[in-house]
C-alpha positions in Angstrom: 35.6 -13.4 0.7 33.7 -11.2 -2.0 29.9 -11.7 -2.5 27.5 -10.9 -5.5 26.3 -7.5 -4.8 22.4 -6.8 -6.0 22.6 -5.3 -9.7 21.4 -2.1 -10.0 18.3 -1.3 -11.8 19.5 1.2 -14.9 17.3 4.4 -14.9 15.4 5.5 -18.0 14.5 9.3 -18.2 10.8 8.9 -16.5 12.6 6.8 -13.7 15.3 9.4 -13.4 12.5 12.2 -12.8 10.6 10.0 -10.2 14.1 9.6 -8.7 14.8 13.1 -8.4 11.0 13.9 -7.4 11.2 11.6 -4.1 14.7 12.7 -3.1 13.5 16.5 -3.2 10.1 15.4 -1.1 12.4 13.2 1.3 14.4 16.6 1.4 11.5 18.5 2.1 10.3 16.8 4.5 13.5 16.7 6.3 13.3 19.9 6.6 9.7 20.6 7.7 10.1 17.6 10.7 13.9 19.8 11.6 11.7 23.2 11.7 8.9 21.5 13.6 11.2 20.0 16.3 13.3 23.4 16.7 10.1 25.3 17.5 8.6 22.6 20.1 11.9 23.1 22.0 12.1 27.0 21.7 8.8 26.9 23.2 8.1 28.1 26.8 4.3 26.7 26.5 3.6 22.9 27.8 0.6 23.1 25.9 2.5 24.4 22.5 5.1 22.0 22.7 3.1 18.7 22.8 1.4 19.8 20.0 4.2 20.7 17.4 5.6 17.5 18.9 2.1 15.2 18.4 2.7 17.2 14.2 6.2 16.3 14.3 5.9 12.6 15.2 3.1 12.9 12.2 5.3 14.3 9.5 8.0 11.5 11.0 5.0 8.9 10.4 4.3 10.5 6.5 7.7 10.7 5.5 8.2 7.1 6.6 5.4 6.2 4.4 7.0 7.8 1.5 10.3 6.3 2.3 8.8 2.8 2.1 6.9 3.7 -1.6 10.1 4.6 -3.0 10.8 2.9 -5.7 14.0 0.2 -5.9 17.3 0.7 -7.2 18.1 -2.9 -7.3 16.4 -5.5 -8.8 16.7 -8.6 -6.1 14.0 -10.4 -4.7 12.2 -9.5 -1.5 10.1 -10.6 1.3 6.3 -8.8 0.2 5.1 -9.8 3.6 7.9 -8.0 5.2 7.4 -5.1 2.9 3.3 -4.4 3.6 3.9 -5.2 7.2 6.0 -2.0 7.6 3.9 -0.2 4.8 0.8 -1.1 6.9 2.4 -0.2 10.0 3.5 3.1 8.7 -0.2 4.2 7.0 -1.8 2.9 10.1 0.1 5.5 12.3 0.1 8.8 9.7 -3.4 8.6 8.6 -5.8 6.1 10.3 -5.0 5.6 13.9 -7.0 9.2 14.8 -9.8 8.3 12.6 -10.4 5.0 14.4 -10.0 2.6 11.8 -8.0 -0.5 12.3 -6.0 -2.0 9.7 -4.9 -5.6 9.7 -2.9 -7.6 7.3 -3.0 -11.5 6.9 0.4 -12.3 5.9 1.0 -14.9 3.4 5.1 -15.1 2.8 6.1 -15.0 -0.8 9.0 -13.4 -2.4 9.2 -11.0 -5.2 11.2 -9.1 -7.7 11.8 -5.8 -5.9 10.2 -3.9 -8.7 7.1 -5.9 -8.6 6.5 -5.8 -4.8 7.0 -2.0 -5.0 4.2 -1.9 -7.4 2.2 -3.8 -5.3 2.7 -1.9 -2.3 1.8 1.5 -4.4 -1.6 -0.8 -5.5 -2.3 -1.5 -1.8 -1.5 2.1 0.1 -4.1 3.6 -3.0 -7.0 1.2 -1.9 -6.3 1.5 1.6 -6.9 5.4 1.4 -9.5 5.0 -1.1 -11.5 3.0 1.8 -10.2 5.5 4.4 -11.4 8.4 2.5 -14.9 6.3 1.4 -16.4 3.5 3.2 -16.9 4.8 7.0 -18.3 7.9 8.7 -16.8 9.2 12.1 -17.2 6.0 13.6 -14.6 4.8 11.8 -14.1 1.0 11.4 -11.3 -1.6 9.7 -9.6 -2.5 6.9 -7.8 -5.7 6.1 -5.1 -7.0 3.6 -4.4 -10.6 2.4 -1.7 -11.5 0.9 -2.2 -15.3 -0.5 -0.3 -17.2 -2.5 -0.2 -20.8 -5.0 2.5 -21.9 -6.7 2.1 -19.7 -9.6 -0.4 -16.9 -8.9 -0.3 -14.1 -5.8 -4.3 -12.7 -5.1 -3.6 -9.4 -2.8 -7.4 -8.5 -0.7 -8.1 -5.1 0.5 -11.6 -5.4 2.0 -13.1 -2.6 4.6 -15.8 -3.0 7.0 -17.6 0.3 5.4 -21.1 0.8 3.9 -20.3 0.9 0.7 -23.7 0.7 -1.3 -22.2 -0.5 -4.5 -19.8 0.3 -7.1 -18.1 3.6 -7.5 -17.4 5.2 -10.4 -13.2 5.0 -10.5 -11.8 8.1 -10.1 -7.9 8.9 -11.0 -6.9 6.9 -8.0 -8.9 3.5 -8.7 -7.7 4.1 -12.6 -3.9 4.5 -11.5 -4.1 0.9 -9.9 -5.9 -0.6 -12.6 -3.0 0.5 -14.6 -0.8 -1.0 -12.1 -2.3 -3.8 -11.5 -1.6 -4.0 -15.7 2.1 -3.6 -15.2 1.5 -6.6 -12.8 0.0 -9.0 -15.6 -2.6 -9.1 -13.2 -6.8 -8.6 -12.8 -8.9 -6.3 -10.1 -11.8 -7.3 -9.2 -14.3 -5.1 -7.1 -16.6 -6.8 -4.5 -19.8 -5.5 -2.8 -21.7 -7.5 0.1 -23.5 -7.2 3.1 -20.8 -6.8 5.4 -18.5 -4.2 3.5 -16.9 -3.9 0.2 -13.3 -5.4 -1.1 -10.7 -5.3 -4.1 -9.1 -8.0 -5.1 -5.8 -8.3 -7.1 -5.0 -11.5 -9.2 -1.5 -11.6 -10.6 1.1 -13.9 -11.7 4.2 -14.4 -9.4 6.6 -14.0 -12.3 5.8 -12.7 -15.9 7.2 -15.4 -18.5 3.9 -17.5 -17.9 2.4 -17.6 -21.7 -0.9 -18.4 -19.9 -0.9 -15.6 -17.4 -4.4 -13.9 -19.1 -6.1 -16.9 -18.7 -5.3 -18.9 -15.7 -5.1 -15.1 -13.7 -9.4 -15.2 -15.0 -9.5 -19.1 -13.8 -8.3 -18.5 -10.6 -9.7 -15.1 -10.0 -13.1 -17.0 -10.8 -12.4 -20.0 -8.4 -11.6 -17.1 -5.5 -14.5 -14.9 -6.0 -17.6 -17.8 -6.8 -20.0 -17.7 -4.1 -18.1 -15.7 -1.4 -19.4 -12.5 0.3 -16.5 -9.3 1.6 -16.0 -10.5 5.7 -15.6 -7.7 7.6 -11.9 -7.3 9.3 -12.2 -7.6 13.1 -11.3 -3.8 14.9 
């Protein structure tokens, strides 16, 4: 019995060079983790060992990271609570786990065009080490992600339990998911409160809505009215 296989997404030129970029990097990495691992097992030192090992499961955690961020090849639907759950998993080990910060994601199961949930998982790994890299000292603290869903509309939350005074002014990070967000048809918002700081992200589940502008501004409204940033439990 034959099945339909997923079509292929066609490549333009910028989409070829990202393509070639990440296989080099996932090559590169390859070969640091290889080089890392040969000299923990060369080594005659206990203490030497567990170290390049401890930098070795590190660069294993990072280069997971970068293989969930890579961007499709086909263009089915996917599971986006699926996809940040492992994309949450994998930032949570590499880069916050030794700083004491917790990260937790409220799952809310929708299903996207691959291209779309890739583009929301690039919008969510920024703001997560925008608040990494911004809202705590050294005693660290959490981070939470919400994915919620309506029929029509998907609002993504990345709030932080930091001490965020007030806004920031973006940098190129925060302006490369505005821009995404953009692709998206979708809004950010930025909320400051008592208990920590959050971004939201408004967007429409699918992009032949002729009222997308408008009902993304409605809803985004309705979400934000009255309501404080709660800070995600540790």
């Amino acid at each position: 019995m034959s099945r339909a296989l997923p079509r292929e997404l066609p490549f333009s030129g910028s989409d070829l060079l990202l393509e070639e970029m990440s296989h080099r990097m996932n090559n590169e990495l390859t070969s640091a983790i290889a080089a890392v691992s040969r000299a923990a097992a060369r080594s005659k030192n206990e203490e030497v060992r567990a170290t390049l090992s401890a930098v070795s499961d590190r660069l294993l955690a990072f280069a997971f990271v970068h293989r969930v961020l890579q961007m499709p090849s086909q263009s089915s639907e996917i599971d986006a609570s699926v996809y940040l759950r492992q994309l949450c998993e994998a930032i949570s080990r590499s880069k916050l786990a030794d700083k004491g910060i917790g990260l937790a994601l409220v799952e809310g199961s929708v299903r996207l065009e691959a291209v779309r949930c890739w583009r929301l998982g690039l919008i969510v790994s920024e703001l997560i080490a925008n608040a990494a890299r911004h809202a705590f000292d050294a005693a660290g603290g959490a981070i939470r992600v919400e994915l919620l869903t309506s029929d029509a509309f998907v609002e993504c939350r990345v709030s932080d339990s930091g001490r965020a005074a007030g806004p920031v002014r973006p940098g190129r990070g925060l302006r490369i998911v505005e821009a995404l967000a953009g692709t998206l048809g979708g809004t950010i918002d930025y909320v400051f409160g008592e208990h920590g700081s959050a971004v939201v992200l408004v967007f429409p589940r699918h992009v032949n809505s002729g009222d997308d502008d408008r009902r993304a501004t409605d809803i985004r409204a309705a979400t934000l009215s009255g309501q404080g940033c709660e800070a995600a439990p540790a």
